[in-house]
C-alpha positions, 0 to 999 in steps of 0.5 A, spaced: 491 534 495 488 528 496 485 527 502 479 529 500 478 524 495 480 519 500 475 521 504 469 521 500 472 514 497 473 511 504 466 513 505 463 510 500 466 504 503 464 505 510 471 505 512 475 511 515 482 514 514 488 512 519 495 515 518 500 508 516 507 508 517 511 506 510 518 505 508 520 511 504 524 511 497 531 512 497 531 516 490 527 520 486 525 516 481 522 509 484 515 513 488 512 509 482 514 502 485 513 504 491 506 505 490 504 499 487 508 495 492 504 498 498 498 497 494 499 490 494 502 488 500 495 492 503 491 488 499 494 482 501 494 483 508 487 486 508 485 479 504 487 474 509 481 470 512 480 471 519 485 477 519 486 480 527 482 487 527 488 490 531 493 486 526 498 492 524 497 495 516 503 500 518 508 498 512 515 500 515 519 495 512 516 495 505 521 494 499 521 496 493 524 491 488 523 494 481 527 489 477 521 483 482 514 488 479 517 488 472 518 480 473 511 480 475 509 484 470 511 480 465 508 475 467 501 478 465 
């Protein structure tokens, strides 16, 4: 369903899609959070200065902390 979208978008940004590994939610109620937790993890690494171009994005150990993201929220 989303692919088609992720590839336009990928092409507008020059970059191309590669399958990532990612830690999967163990209930059926944290796929938000899972969401912005992954999103942020990829976007710190991908801002680290100089960042290894083979340095792996795969987000295996990911965790989803809901209470840690309502805490961060808050502070906003």
């Amino acid at each position: 369903y989303h692919r088609p979208i992720a590839t336009e978008f990928a092409a507008r940004l020059g970059a191309s899609l590669r399958p990532v590994r990612m830690a999967k939610q163990h209930n059926g109620y944290d796929c938000g959070v899972f969401m912005l937790e992954a999103t942020r993890e990829l976007a710190r690494r991908l801002a680290q200065e100089p960042r290894l171009r083979r340095e792996s994005l795969h987000l295996d150990n990911l965790v989803a902390d809901r209470q840690a993201l309502q805490e961060r929220l808050a502070r906003i």
